[in-house]
Structures are given as C-alpha cells and as structure tokens.
C-alpha positions as a Markdown table, in Angstrom:
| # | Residue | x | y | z |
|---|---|---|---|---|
| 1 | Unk | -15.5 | 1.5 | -12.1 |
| 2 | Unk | -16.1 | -0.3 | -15.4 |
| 3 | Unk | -15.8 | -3.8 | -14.6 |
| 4 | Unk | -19.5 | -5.7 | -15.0 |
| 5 | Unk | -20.9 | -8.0 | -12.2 |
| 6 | Unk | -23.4 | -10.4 | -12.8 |
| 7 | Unk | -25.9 | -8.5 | -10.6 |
| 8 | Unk | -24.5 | -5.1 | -11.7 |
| 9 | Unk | -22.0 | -2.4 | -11.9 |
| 10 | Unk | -19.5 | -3.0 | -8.9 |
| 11 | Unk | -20.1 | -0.6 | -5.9 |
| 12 | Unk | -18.0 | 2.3 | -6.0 |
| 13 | Unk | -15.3 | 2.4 | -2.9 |
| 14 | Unk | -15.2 | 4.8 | -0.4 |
| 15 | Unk | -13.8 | 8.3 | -1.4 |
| 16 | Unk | -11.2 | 9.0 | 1.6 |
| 17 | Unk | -10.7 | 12.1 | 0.6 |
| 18 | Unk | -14.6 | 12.9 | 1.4 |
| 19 | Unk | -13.8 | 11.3 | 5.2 |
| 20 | Unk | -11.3 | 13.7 | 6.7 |
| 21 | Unk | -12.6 | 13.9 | 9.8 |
| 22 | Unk | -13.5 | 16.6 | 12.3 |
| 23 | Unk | -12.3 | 18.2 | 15.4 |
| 24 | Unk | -12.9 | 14.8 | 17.3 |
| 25 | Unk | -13.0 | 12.5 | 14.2 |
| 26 | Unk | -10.0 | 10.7 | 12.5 |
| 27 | Unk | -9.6 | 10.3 | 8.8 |
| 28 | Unk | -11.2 | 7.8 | 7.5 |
| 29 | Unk | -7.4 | 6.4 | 6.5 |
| 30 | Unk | -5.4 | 7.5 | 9.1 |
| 31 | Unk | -2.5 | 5.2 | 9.2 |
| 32 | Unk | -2.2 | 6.5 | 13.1 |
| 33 | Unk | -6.1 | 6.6 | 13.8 |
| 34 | Unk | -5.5 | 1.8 | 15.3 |
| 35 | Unk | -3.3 | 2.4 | 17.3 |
| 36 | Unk | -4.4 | 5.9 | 19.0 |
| 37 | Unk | -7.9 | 4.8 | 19.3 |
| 38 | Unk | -6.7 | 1.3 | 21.3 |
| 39 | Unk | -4.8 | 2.9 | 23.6 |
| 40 | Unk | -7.2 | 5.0 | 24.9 |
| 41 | Unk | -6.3 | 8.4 | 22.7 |
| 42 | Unk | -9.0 | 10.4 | 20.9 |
| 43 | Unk | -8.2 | 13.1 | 18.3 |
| 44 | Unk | -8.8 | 15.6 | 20.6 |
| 45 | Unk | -5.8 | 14.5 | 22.8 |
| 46 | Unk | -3.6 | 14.5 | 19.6 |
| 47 | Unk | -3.7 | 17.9 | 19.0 |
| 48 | Unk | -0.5 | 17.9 | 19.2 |
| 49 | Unk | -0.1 | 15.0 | 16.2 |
| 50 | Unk | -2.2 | 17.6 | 14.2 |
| 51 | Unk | 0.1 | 20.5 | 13.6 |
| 52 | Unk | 3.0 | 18.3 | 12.8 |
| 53 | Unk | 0.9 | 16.9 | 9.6 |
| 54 | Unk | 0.4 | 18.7 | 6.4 |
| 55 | Unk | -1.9 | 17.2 | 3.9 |
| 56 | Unk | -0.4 | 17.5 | 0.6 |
| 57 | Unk | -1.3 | 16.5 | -2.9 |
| 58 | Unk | -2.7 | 15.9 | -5.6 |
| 59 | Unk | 0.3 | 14.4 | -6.9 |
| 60 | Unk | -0.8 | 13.1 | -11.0 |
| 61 | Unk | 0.0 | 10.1 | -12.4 |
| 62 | Unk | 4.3 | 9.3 | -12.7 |
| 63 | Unk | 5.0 | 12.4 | -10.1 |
| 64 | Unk | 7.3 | 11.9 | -8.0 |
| 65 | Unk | 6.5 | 12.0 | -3.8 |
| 66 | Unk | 10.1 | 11.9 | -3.4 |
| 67 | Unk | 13.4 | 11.1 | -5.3 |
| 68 | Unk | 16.1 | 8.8 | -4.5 |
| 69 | Unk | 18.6 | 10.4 | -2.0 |
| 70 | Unk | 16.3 | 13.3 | -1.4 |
| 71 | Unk | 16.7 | 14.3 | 2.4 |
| 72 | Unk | 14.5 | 12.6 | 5.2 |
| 73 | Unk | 12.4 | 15.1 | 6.5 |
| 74 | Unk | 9.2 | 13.3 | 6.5 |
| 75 | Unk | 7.3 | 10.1 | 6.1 |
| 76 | Unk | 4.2 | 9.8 | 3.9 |
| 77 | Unk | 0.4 | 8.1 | 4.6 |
| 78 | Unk | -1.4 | 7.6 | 1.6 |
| 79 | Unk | -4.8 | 9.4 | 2.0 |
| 80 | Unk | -5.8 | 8.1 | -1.7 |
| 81 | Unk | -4.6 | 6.7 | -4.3 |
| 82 | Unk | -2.1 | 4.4 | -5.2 |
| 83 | Unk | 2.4 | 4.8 | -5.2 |
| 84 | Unk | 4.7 | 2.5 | -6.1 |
| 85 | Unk | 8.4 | 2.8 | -5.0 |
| 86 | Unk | 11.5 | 1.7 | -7.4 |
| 87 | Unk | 15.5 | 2.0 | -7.3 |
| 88 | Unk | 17.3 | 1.7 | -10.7 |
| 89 | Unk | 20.4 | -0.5 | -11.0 |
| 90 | Unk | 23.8 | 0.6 | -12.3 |
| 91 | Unk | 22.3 | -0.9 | -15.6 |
| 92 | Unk | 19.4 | 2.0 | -15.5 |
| 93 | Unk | 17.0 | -0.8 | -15.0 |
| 94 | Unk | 13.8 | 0.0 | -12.9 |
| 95 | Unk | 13.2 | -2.6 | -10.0 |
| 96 | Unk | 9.7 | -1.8 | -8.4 |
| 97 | Unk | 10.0 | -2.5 | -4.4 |
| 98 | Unk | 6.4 | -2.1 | -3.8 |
| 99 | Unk | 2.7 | -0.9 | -3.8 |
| 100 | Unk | 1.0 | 1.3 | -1.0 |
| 101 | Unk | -2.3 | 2.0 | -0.4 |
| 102 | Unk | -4.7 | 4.6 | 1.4 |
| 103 | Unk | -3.8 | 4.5 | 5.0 |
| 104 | Unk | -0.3 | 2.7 | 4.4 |
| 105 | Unk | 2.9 | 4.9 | 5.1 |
| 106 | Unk | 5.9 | 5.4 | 2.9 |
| 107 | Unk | 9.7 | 6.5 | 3.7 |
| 108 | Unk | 10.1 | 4.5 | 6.9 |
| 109 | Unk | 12.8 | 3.2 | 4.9 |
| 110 | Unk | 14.6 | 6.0 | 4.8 |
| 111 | Unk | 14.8 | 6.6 | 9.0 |
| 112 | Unk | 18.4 | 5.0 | 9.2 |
| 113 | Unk | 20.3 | 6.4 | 5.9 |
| 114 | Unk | 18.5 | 9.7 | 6.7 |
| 115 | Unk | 18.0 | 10.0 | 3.4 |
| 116 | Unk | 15.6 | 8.2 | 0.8 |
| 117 | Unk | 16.8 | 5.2 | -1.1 |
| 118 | Unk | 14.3 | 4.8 | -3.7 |
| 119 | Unk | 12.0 | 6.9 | -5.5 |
| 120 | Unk | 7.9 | 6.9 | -5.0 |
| 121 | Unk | 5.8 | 7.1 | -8.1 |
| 122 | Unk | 2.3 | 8.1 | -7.8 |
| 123 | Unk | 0.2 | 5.4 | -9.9 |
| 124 | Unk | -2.9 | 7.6 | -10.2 |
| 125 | Unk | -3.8 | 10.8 | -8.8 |
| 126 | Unk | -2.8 | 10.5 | -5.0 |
| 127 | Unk | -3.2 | 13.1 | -1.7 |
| 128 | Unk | -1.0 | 12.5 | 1.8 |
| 129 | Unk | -0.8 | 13.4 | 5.1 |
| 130 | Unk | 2.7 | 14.4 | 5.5 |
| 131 | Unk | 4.3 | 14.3 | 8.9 |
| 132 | Unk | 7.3 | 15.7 | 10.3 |
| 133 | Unk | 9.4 | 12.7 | 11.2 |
| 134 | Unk | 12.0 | 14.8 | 14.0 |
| 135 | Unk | 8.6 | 16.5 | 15.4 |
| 136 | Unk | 6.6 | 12.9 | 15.3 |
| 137 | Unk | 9.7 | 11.3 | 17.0 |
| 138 | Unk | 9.4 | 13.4 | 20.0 |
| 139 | Unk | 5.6 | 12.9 | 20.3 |
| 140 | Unk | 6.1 | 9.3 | 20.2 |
| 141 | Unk | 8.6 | 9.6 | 23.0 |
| 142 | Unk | 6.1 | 10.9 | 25.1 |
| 143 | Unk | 3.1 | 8.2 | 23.8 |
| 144 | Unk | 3.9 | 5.0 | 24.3 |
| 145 | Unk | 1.3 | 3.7 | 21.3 |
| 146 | Unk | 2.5 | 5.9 | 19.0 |
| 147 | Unk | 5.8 | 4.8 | 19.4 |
| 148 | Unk | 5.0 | 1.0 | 19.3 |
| 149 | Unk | 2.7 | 2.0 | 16.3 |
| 150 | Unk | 6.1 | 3.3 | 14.6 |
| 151 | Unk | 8.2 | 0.1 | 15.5 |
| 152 | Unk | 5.4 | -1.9 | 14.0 |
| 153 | Unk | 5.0 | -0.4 | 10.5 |
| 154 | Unk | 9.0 | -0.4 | 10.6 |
| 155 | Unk | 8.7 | -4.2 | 11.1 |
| 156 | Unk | 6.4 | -4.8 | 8.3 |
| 157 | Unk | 8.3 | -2.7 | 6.0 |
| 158 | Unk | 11.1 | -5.0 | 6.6 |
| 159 | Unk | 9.0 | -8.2 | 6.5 |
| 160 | Unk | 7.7 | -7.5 | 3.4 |
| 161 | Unk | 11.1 | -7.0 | 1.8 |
| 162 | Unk | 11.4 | -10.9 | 2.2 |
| 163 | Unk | 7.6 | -11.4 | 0.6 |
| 164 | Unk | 9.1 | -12.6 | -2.6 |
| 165 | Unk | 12.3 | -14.4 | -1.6 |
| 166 | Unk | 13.3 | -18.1 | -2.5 |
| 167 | Unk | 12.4 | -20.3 | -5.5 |
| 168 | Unk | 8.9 | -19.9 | -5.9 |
| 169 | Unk | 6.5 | -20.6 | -9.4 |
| 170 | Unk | 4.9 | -17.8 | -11.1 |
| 171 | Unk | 1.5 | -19.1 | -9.8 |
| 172 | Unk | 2.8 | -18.9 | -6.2 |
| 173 | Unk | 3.8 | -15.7 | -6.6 |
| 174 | Unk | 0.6 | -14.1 | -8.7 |
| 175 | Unk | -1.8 | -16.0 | -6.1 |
| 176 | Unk | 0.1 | -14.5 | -2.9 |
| 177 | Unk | 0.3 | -10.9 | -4.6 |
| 178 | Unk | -3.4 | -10.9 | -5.0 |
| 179 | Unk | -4.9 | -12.1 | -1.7 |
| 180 | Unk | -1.6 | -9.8 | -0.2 |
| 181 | Unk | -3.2 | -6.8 | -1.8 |
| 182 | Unk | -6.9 | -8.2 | -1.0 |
| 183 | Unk | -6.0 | -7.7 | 2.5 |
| 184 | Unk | -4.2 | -4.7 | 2.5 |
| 185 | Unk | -7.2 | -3.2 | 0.8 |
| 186 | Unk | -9.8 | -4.9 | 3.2 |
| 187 | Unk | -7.6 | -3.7 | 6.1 |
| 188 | Unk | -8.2 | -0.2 | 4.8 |
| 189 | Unk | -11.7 | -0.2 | 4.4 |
| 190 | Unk | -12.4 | -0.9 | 0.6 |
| 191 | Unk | -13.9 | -4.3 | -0.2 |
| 192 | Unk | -11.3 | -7.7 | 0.0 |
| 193 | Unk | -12.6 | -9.5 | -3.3 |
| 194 | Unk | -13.4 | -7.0 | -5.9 |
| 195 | Unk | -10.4 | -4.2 | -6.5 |
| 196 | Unk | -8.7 | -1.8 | -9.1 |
| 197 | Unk | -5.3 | -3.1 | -9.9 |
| 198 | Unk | -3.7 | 0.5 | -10.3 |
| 199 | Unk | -0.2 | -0.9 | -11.3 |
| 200 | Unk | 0.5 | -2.6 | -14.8 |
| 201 | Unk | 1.1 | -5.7 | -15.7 |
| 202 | Unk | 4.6 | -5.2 | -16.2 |
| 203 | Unk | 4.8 | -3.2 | -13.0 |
| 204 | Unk | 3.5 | -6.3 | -11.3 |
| 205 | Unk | 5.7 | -8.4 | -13.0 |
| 206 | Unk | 8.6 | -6.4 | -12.0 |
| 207 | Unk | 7.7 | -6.7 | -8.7 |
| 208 | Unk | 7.5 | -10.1 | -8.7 |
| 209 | Unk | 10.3 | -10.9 | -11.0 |
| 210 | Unk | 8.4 | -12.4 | -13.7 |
| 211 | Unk | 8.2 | -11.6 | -17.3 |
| 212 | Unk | 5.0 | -9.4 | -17.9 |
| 213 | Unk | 3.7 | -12.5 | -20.4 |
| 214 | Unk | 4.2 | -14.8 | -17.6 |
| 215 | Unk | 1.4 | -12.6 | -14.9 |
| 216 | Unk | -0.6 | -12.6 | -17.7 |
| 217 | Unk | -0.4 | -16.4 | -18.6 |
| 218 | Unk | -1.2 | -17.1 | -15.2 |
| 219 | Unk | -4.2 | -14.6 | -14.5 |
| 220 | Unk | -5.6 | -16.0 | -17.5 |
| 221 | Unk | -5.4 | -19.5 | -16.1 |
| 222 | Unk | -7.1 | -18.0 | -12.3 |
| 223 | Unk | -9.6 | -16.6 | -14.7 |
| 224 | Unk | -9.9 | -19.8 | -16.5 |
| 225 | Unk | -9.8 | -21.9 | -13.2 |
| 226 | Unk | -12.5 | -20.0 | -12.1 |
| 227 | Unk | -10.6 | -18.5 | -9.1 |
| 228 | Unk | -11.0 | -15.2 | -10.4 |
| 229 | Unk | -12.6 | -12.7 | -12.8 |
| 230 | Unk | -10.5 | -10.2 | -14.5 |
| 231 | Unk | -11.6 | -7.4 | -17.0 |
| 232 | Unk | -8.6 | -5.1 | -17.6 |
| 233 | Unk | -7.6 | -4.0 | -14.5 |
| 234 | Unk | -10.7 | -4.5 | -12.4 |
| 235 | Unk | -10.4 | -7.8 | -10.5 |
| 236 | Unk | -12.7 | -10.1 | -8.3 |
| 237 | Unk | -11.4 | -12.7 | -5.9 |
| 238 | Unk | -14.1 | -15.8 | -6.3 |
| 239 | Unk | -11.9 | -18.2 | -4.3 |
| 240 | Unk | -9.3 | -16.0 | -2.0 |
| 241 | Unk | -9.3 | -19.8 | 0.2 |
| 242 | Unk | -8.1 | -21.4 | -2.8 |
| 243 | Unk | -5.9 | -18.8 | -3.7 |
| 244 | Unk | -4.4 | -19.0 | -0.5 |
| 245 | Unk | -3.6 | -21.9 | -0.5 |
| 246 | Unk | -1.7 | -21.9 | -3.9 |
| 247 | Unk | 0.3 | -18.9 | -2.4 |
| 248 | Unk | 0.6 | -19.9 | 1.3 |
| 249 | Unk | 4.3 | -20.8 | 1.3 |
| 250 | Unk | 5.0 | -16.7 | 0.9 |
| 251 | Unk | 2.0 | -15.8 | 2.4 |
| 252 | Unk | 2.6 | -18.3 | 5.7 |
| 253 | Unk | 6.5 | -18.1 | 5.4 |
C-alpha cells in the first residue's frame, strides 16, 4: 500500500491466499470455518465439505465469475480480492448491487431462479473456493450448523438489498457505506479503520445512487471534517463513532 501514515507506511494486510490451511486447519477466510468451529466441527470432520470445494482463480481485473442467467451450479467465497455484482437495465445502464470481500459468498441469490441474475466482476485480481451447491445442500441436511450457516448468509443477502432504501442524503449514505465496509473488513480479519477502496468512485456512487461528483464532494468534506483521511483509494477511519452516527438511520434501520 501507498497511502502515508504519520508514523509510517500502513501495515500490509494479511495475504489469505498464504493462510490455506492444513489437514486440521481452516482457511484463513473460510466463509464456513464460524459456524463449523461453534458447533463443535473441526476440519477433520468436514472431510466431506472438502471434496465438494474447488479453489479456482485467479480471475484478473473486469473477468467475469459468472454471467447473468448462467446456470446455478455453485456459490462462490471470496478467498481474496475484491467482486462487485451488477444487472444492466433495458436502457443498457450498469446498476452495481454490491461489493464482497475475502470470506464473503456470492450467488446465494441465484438458489431460487436456479439461475444467476446478475453478473460478478472481479475488481482486482481475485481466487475462490467454489462449492457445489446440490452436493453442499445434502451435507447441510445432515449438519445442522451448516445448514443454519446457509439460512443466515441467505438473510443477510436479502437484508442488505434494503441497505440503501428510503430518502436518505449523500452524507448518510457515504458515512454508512464506509463504517459498513469497515466492518465487513474487520469481520474478515483485515484492519476496521485503515482499507483499500478496490471499487471506483463512480462504482461507489452507483451503488449508492449518487452522482460520482457528489461521493467525492462528500469524502472531501469527511476529510475536511477530520473524520477521515483519504489518499486515492487508500482510506483511514479517524472517527468510525462519528461516522456512525451520521449514517445510523441505514446502518440501525
């Protein structure tokens, strides 16, 4: 990373793809690894889980991880890197749905329509775990935390679908985006307060149906607010309490 800290260079993340585990050893990013582990399962008793998942990748910057009505065969955890999903309107305007991260899964979304309704972008270079969906549904028949695990993800898939409705201000909407994805990157094991933004400005601003000019007005008065430091796309969170609170009626709603 590029971005300066007063007391230095920024500490490089965690390389995920270095952390893949061992015979009794999850991936560092396992998007399965929570809910295993609580319940009282160790790799070892998931040997099963292991031949149904294929780790694939790299994928480059704009491929594709899947297309829009491509068949449902699988779902997708993000090992590293960073995807976005979009759909296109009659119009053949892009409408980005969202950002996922390591150990987030993609193409739960797909489950009902058995086919995929949007297509998933690789932001930067990217590796999955790739699991059978059919194969993983039987397995989770059989293990109860699995199968919760899967209803769960599903759920917040849906929730965050809703994220961004009602009338909200730009400020609002940059401030929840940023401690969302503060979290989301905490929860993985990279640092909450200091992150790459992967996406663009006007990918963010497509997610959040601003104008690009608009995130970029309001970033610059965070910056200038002194609730956060911003050097192209490297970002620090100096006051995620104050943040929340701007953003709090998405982030709370």
């Amino acid at each position: 990373m590029q971005f300066k800290h007063p007391a230095g260079r920024l500490p490089e993340p965690p390389n995920p793809i270095a952390d893949d585990g061992d015979e009794t050893r999850f991936c560092g990013t396992c998007a399965f690894s929570s809910a295993c582990v609580a319940a009282g399962y160790q790799k070892p008793d998931l040997a099963e889980l292991q031949c149904l998942v294929e780790h694939v990748g790299p994928f480059r910057t704009g491929d594709h991880v899947f297309r829009t009505r491509d068949p449902f065969r699988a779902i997708f955890a993000v090992r590293s890197g960073t995807v976005k999903t979009r759909i296109f309107d009659q119009d053949g305007h892009e409408q980005v749905l969202g950002f996922y991260l390591p150990g987030e899964v993609i193409g739960l979304n797909a489950i009902y329509p058995e086919h995929f309704p949007c297509d998933a972008v690789a932001l930067d270079t990217a590796f999955f775990c790739r699991f059978s969906f059919p194969a993983m549904s039987a397995l989770a028949a059989r293990l109860p935390a699995l199968q919760q695990h899967l209803f769960r993800m599903l759920s917040k898939e849906l929730g965050s679908a809703s994220l961004l409705a009602g009338d909200h201000s730009a400020d609002e909407r940059v401030s929840a985006f940023l401690v969302d994805l503060a979290n989301r990157y905490a929860a993985c094991g990279f640092s909450g307060s200091r992150f790459h933004l992967s996406m663009s400005r006007g990918d963010i601003a497509n997610y959040l149906r601003l104008a690009a000019e608009t995130v970029s007005r309001v970033l610059s008065r965070l910056r200038n607010q002194q609730l956060i430091r911003i050097q192209g796309r490297e970002i620090e969170l100096l006051d995620p309490v104050r943040l929340r609170q701007i953003g709090r009626a998405l982030l709370d709603g």
